[in-house]
N, C-alpha and C positions, 0 to 999 in steps of 0.2 A: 177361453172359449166363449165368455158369456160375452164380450164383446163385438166379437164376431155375430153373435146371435142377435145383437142389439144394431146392426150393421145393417143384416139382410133384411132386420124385419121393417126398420125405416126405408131401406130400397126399396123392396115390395109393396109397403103399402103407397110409397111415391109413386111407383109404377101403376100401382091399380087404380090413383084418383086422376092419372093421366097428366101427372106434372112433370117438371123437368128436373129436379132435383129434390134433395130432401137436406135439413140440418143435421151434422155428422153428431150424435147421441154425445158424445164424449167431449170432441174441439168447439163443435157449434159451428162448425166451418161449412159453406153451402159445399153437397157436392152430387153431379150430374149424375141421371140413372143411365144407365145401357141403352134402354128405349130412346130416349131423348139423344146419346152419343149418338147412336145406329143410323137415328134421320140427316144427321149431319153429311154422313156419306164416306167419309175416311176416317183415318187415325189422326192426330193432331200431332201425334209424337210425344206427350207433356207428360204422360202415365198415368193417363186418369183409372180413378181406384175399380169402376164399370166397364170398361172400355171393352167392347165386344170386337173390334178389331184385331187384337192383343191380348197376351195375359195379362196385363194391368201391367207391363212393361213401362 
């Protein structure tokens, strides 16, 4: 659970400074907020971990 918690709080605060991604807490891996997915306009298909298209399929 605490990693999930360390997840949303980087997503969130990504989303609040209006960026497009955040550093994954754990891998260091970049990865796309929902906001930033959402403007692009469709699903990519790739499973991104935000993807408001999808459940992160």
């Amino acid at each position: 659970m605490e990693k999930e918690a360390r997840i949303e709080a980087a997503h969130a605060a990504a989303v609040a400074a209006g960026q497009a991604g955040y550093l994954d807490p754990d891998t260091g891996l970049f990865v796309l907020t929902a906001a930033f997915l959402a403007k692009r306009g469709t699903c990519c298909t790739r499973g991104c971990r935000h993807c408001p298209y999808t459940d992160g399929v």
